[in-house]
PAZAPA-4460 file (N, C-alpha, C; in steps of 0.05 Angstrom, whole numbers, plus 32768, in hexadecimal, padded with zeros to 4 digits):
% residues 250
    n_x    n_y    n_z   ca_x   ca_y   ca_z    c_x    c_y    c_z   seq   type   mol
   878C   8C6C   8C8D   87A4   8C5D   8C94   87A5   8C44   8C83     1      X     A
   87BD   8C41   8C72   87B9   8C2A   8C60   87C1   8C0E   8C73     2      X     A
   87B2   8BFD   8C67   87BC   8BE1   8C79   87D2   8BD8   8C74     3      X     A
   87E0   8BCC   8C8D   87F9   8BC4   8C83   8802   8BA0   8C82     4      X     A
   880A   8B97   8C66   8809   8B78   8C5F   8825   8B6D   8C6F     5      X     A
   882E   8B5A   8C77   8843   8B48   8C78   884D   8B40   8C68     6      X     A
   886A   8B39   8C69   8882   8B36   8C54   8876   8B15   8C44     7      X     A
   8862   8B06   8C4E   8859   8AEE   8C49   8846   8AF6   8C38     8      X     A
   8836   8B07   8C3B   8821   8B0B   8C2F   8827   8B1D   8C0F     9      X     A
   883C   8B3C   8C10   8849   8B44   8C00   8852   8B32   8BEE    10      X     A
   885F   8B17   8BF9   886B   8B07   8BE3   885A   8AF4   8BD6    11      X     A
   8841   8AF6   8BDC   8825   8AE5   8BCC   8821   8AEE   8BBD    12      X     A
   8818   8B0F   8BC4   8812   8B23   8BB6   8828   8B2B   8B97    13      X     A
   883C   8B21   8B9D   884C   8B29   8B8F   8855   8B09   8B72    14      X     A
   884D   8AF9   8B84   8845   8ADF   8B72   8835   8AE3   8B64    15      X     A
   8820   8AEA   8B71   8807   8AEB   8B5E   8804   8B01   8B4C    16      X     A
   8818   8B15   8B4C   881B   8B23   8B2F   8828   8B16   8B1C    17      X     A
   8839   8B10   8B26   8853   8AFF   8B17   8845   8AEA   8B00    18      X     A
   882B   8AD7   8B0C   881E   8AC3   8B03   8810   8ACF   8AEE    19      X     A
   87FF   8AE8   8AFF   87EB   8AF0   8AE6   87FC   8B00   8ACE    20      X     A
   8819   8B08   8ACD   8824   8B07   8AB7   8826   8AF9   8AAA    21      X     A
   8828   8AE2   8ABA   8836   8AC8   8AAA   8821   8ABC   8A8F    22      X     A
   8809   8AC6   8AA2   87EE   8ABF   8A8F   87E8   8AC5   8A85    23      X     A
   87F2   8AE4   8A7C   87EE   8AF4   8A70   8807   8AF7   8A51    24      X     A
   8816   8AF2   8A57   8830   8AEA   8A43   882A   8ACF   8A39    25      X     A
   8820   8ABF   8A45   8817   8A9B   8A41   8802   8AA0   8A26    26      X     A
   87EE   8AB4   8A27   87D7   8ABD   8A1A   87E4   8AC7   8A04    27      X     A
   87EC   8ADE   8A03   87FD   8AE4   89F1   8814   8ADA   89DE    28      X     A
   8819   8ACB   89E2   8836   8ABD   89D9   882B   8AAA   89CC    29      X     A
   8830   8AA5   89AB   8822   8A96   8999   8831   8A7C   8997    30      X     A
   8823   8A62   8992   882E   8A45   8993   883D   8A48   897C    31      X     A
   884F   8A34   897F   8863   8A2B   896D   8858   8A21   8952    32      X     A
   8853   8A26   893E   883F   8A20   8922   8848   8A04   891F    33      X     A
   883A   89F1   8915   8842   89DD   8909   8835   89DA   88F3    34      X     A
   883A   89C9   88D9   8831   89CC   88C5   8805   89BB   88C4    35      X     A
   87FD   89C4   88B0   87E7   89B3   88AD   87DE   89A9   889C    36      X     A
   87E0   8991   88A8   87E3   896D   888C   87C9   896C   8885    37      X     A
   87B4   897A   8893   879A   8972   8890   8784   896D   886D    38      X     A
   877E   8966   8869   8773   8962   8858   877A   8946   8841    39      X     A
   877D   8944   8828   877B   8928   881A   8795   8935   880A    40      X     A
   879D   8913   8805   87C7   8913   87F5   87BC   88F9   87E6    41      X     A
   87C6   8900   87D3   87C5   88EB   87BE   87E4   88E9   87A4    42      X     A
   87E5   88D2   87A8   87FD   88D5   8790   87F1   88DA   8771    43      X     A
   8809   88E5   8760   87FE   88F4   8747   8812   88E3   872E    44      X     A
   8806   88DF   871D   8812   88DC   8710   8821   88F6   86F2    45      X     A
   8835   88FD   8700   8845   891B   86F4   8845   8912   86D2    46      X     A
   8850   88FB   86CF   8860   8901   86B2   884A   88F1   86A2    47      X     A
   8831   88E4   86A7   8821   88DE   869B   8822   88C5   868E    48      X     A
   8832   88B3   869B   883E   889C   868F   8831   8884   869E    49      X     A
   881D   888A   86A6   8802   8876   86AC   8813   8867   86CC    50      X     A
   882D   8870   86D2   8834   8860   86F0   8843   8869   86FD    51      X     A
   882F   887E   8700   883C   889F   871C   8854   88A4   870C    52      X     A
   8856   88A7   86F5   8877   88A7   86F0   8888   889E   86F5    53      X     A
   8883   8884   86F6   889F   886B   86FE   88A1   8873   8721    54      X     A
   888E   887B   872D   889F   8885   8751   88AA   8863   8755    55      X     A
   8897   885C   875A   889E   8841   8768   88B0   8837   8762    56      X     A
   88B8   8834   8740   88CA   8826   8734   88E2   8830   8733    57      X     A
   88E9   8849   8745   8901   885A   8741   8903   885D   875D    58      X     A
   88FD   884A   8775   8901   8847   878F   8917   882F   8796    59      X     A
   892A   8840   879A   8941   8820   8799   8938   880E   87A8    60      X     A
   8947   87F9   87A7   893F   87DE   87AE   894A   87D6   87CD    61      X     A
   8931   87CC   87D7   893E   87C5   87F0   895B   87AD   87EF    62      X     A
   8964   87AF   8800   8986   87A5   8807   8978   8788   8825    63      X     A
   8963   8773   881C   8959   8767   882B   8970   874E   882E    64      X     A
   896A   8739   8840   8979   8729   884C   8976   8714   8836    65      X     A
   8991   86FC   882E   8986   86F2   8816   896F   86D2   881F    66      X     A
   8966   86CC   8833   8956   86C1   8840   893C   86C7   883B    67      X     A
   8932   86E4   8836   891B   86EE   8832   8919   86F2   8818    68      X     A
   8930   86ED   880D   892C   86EC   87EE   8923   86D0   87E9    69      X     A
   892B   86C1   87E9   8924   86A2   87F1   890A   869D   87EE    70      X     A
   8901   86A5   8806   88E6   869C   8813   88CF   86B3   87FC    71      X     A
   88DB   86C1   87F8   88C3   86CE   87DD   88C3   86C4   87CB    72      X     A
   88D7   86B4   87C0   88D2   86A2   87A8   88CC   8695   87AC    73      X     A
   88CA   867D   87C1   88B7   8668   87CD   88A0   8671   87D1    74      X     A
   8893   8683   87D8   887B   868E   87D8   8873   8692   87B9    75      X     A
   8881   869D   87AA   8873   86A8   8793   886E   8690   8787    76      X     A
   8884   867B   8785   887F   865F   8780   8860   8658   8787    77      X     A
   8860   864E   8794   884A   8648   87A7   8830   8651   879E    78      X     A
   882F   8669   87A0   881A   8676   878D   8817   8674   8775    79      X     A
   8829   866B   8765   8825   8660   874B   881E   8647   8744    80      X     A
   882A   863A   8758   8814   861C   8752   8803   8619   876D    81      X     A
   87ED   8639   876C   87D1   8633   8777   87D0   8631   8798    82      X     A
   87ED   863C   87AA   87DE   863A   87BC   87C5   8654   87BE    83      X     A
   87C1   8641   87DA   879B   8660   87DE   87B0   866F   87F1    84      X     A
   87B1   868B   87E8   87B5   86A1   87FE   879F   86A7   880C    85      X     A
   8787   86A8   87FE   876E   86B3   880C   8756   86AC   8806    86      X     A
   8743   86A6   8811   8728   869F   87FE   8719   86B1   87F7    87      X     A
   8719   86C9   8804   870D   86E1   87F7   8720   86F6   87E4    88      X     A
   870C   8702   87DA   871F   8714   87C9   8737   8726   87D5    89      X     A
   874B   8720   87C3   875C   8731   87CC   8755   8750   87CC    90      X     A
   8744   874F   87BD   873E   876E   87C1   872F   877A   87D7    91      X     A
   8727   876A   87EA   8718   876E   8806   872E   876E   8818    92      X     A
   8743   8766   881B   8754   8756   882A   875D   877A   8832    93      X     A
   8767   876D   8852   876C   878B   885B   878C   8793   8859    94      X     A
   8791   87AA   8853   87A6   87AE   8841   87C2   87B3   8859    95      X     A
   87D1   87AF   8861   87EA   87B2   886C   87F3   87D6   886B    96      X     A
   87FD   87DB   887C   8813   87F9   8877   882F   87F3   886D    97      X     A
   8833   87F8   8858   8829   8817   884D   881B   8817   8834    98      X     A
   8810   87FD   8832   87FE   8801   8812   87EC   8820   880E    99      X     A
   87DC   8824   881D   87D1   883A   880E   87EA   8855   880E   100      X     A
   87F6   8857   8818   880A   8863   8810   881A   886B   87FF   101      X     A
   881A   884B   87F2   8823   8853   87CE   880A   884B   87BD   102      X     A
   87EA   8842   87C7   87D8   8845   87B5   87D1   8861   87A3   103      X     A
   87CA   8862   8799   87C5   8875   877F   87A2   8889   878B   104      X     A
   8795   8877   879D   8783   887D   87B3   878B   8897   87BF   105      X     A
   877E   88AC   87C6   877E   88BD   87D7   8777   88AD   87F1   106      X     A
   878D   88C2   8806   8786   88BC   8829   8780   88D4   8839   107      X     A
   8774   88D8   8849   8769   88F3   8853   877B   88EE   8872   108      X     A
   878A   890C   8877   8791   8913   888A   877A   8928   889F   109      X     A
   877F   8912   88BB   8769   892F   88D0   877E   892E   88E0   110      X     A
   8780   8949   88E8   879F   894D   88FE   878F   895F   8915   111      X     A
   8797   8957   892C   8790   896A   8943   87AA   896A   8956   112      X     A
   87AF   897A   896E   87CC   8981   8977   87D6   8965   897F   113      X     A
   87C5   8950   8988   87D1   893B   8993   87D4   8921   8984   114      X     A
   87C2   8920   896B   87C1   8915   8955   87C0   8913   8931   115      X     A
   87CD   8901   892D   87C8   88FD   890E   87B5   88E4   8901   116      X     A
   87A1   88EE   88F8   878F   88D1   88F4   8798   88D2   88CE   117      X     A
   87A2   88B1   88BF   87A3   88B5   88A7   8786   88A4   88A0   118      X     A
   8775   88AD   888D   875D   889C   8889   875C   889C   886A   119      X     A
   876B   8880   8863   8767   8877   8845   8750   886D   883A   120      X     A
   8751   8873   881A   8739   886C   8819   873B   884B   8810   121      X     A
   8753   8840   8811   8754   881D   880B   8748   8814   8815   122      X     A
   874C   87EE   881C   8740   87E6   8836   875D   87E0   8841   123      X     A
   8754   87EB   885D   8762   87F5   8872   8756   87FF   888C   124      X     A
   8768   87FF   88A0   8761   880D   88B4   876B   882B   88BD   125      X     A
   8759   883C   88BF   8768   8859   88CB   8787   885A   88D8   126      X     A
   8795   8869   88D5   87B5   8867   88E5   87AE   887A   88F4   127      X     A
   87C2   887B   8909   87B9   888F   8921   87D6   888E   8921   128      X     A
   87E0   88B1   892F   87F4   88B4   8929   87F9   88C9   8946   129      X     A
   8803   88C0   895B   87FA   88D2   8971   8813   88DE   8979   130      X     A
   8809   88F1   8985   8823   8917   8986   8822   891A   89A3   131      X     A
   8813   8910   89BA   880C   8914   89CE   8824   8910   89E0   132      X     A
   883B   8902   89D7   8851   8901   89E5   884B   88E5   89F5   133      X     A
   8840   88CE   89EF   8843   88B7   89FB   8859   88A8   89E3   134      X     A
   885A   888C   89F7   886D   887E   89E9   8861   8861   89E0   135      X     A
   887A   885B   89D3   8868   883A   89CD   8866   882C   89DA   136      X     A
   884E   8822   89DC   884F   8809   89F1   885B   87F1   89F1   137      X     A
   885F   87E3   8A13   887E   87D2   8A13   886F   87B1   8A05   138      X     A
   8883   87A4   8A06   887B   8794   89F2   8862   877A   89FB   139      X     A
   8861   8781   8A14   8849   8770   8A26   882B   8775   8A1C   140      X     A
   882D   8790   8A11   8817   87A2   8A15   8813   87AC   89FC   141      X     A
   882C   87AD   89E3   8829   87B3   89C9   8813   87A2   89AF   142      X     A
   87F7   87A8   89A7   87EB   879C   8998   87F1   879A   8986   143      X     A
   87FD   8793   8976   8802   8795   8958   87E9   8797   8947   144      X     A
   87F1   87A6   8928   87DC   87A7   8917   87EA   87AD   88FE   145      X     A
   87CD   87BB   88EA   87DB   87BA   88D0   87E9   87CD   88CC   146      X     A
   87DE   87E9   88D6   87EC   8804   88D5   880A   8806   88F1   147      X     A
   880A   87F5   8900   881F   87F6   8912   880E   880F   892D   148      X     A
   8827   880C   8934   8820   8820   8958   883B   8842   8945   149      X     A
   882C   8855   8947   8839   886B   8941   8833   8883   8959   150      X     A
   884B   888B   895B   884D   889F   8968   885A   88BA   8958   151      X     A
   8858   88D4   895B   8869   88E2   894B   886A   8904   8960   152      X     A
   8884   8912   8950   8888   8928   895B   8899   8939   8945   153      X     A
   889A   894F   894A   8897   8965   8941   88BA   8970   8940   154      X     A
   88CC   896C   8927   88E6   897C   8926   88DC   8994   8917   155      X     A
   88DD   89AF   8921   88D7   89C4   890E   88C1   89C3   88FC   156      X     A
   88BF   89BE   88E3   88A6   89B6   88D4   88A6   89A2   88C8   157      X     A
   88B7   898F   88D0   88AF   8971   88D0   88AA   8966   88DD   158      X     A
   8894   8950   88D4   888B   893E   88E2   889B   8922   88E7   159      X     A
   88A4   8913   88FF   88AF   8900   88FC   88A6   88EF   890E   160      X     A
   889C   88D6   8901   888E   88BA   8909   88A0   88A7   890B   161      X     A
   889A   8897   8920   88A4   887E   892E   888F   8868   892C   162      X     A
   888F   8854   891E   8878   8844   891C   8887   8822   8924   163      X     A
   887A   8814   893A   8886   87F2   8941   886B   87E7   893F   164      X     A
   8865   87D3   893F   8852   87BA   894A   883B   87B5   8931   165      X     A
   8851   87AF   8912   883F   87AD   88FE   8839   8790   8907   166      X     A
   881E   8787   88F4   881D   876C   88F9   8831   875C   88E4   167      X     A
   8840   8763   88D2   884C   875B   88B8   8843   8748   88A5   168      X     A
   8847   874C   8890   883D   8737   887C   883E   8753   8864   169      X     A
   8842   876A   8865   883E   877D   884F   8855   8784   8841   170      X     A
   885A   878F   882A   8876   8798   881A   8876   87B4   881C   171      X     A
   888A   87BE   8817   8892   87DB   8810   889D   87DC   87F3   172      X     A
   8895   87F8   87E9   88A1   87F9   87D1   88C2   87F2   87D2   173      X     A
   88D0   87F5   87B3   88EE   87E2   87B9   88EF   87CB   87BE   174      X     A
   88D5   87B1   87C1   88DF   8795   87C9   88E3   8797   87ED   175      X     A
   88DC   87AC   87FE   88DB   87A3   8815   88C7   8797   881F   176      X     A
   88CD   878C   883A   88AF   8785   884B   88AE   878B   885D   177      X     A
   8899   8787   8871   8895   8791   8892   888B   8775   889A   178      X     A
   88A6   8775   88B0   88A2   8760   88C3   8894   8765   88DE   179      X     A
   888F   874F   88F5   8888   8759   890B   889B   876E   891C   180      X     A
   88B6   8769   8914   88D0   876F   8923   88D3   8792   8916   181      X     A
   88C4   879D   8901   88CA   87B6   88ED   88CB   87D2   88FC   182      X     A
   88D4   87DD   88F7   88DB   87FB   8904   88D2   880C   88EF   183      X     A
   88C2   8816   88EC   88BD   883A   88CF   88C2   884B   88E2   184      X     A
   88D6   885E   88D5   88D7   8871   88DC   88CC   888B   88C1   185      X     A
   88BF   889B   88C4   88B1   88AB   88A9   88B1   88C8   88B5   186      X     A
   88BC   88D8   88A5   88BA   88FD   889F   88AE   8902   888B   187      X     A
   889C   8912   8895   8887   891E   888A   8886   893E   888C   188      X     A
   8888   8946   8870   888C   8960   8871   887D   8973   8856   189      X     A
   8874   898A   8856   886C   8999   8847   887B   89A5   8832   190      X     A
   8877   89A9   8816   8886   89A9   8802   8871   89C0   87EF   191      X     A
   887D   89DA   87E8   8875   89EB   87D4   885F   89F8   87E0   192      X     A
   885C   89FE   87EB   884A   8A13   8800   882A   8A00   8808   193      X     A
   883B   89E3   8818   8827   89D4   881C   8812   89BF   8803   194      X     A
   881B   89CB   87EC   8811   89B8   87D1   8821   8999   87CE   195      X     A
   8831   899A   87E3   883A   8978   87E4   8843   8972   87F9   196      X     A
   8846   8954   87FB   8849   8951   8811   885B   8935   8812   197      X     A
   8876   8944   8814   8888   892B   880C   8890   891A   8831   198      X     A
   888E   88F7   8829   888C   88E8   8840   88A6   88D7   8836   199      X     A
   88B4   88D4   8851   88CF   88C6   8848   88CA   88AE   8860   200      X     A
   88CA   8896   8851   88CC   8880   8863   88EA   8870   8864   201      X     A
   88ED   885F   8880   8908   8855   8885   88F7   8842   8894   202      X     A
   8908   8829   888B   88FC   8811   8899   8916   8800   889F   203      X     A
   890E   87F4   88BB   8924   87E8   88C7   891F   87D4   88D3   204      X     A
   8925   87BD   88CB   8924   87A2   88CF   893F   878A   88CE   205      X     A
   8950   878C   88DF   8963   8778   88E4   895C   875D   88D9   206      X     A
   8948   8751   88DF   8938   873B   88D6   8931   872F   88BC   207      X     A
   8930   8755   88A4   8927   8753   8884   8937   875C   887E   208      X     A
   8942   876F   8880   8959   878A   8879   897D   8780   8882   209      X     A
   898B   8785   8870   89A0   8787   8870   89AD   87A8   887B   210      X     A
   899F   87C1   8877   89A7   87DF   8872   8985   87E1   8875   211      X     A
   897F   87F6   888D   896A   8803   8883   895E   8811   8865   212      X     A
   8948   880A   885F   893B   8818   884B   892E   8827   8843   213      X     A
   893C   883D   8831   8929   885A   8838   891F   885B   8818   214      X     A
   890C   8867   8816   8901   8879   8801   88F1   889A   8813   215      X     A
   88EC   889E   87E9   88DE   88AF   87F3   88BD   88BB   87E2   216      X     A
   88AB   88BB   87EA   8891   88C1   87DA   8886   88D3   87DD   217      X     A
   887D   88E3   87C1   886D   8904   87C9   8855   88FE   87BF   218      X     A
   8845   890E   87D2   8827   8913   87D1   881D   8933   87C7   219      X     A
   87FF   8929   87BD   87F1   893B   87BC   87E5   894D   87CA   220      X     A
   87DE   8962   87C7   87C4   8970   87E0   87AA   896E   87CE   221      X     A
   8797   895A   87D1   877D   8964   87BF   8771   897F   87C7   222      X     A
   875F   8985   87B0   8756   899D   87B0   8744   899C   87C4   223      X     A
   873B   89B4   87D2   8727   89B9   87F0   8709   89A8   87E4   224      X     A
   86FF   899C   87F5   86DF   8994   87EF   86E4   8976   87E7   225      X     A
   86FB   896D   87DF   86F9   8949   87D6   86F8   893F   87EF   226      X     A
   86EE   8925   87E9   86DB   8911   87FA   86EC   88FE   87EA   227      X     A
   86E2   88E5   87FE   86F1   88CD   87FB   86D6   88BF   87EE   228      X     A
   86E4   88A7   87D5   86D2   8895   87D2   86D4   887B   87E3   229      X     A
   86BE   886D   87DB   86BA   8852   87F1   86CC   883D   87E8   230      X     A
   86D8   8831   87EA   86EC   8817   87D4   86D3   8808   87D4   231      X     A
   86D1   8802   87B9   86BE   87ED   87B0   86CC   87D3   87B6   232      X     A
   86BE   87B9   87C0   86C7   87A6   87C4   86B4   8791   87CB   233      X     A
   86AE   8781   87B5   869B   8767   87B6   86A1   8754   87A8   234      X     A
   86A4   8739   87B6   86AD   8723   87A9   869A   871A   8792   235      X     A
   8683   872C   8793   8677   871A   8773   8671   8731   8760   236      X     A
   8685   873E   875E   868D   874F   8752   86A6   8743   873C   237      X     A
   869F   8743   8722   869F   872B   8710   86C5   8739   870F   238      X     A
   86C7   8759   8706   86DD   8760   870B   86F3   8755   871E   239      X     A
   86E9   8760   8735   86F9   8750   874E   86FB   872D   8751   240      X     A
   86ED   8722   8747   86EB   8701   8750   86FF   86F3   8745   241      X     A
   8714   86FC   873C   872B   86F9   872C   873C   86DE   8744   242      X     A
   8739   86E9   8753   8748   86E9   876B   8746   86D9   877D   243      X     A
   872B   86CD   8779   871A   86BF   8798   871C   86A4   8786   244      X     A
   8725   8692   87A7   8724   8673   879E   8711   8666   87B0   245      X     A
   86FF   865C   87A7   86DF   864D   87B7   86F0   863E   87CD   246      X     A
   86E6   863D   87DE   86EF   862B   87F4   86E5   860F   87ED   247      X     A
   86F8   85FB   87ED   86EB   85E0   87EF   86CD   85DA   8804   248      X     A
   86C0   85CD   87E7   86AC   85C6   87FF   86A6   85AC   8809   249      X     A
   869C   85A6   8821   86A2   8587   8826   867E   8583   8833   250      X     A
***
């Protein structure tokens, strides 16, 4: 005599198939691909004309406020009759975003589902570039730095980054700069069956900018097995000492 279940119990029973399909289709059913940045991008120089092929120089010009035009010629001033920017070498000095970006330096991409780490080989600090679906933090709580606070997500097979809380003091190619107030917005996308990797930056600053400023810069994929070198950097390093002004001594 078979046992007989209740209409309560039938309908557990009947969940719990329902579920273990679900787990079973869940298992089956392949993720959504996204592309993979992973490995080292370096800019090339194509036409052999010793300066990337004019990229930089063929990046229109930022449309900045005429105030900040001002204040860079007072600065450049300034530096010409000897103020000290720094007492150590400029070549130690830690570099702003997006310098290695248009350095000539290779930068190594490590990507995992919730992250993008960029690790240049300038001096610099690692960028972190996170997919996890948080947001930026509010401005109580926002640290500022050299690479900024980035968040990013996923249109189809582009990548698109949201970056606030540079510490500013750095330029962009075209005559821009990054203030504290700066917005990047950057797409990042794969080009020729992943052998490039063209990055489009837009920067937005009410503060510097008249019209946001876009360009755009393509990278390399190095070949599998390159390694990063160390940036050499010592102030008595007769090369580098170009640069360094002794501190008064008293």
């Amino acid at each position: 005599m078979g046992r007989q279940f209740g209409p309560g119990l039938v309908w557990v029973a009947a969940l719990a198939a329902t579920l273990q399909g679900g787990v079973a289709l869940a298992q089956i059913a392949p993720k959504s691909a996204v592309p993979d940045f992973s490995g080292f991008w370096e800019r090339k120089d194509e036409l052999g004309s010793g300066s990337f092929g004019g990229t930089l120089e063929r990046i229109p010009k930022a449309s900045v406020k005429p105030q900040i035009l001002e204040d860079a010629k007072r600065q450049a001033a300034a530096e010409a009759r000897g103020k000290v920017v720094s007492y150590g070498s400029r070549w130690c000095l830690t570099n702003s975003y997006p310098f290695f970006m248009q350095h000539s330096a290779a930068w190594d991409i490590v990507q995992t589902e919730n992250e993008i780490a960029q690790v240049p080989e300038v001096h610099t600090f690692a960028r972190h570039i996170y997919l996890d679906g948080r947001k930026h933090p509010d401005a109580d709580h926002l640290i500022r730095s050299v690479n900024g606070h980035s968040i990013g997500h996923w249109e189809g097979d582009m990548l698109v980054v949201d970056s606030i809380g540079f510490t500013g003091g750095g330029g962009t190619p075209g005559g821009g700069q990054v203030g504290p107030n700066s917005r990047l917005v950057e797409r990042f996308k794969l080009l020729e069956d992943g052998k490039k990797l063209s990055v489009t930056f837009t920067w937005d600053d009410p503060s510097i900018y008249l019209k946001p400023h876009t360009y755009e810069l393509t990278y390399y994929r190095s070949d599998p097995g390159t390694y990063a070198f160390e940036e050499y950097c010592h102030a008595d390093d007769a090369a580098q000492s170009g640069s360094i002004v002794p501190p008064e001594q008293k």
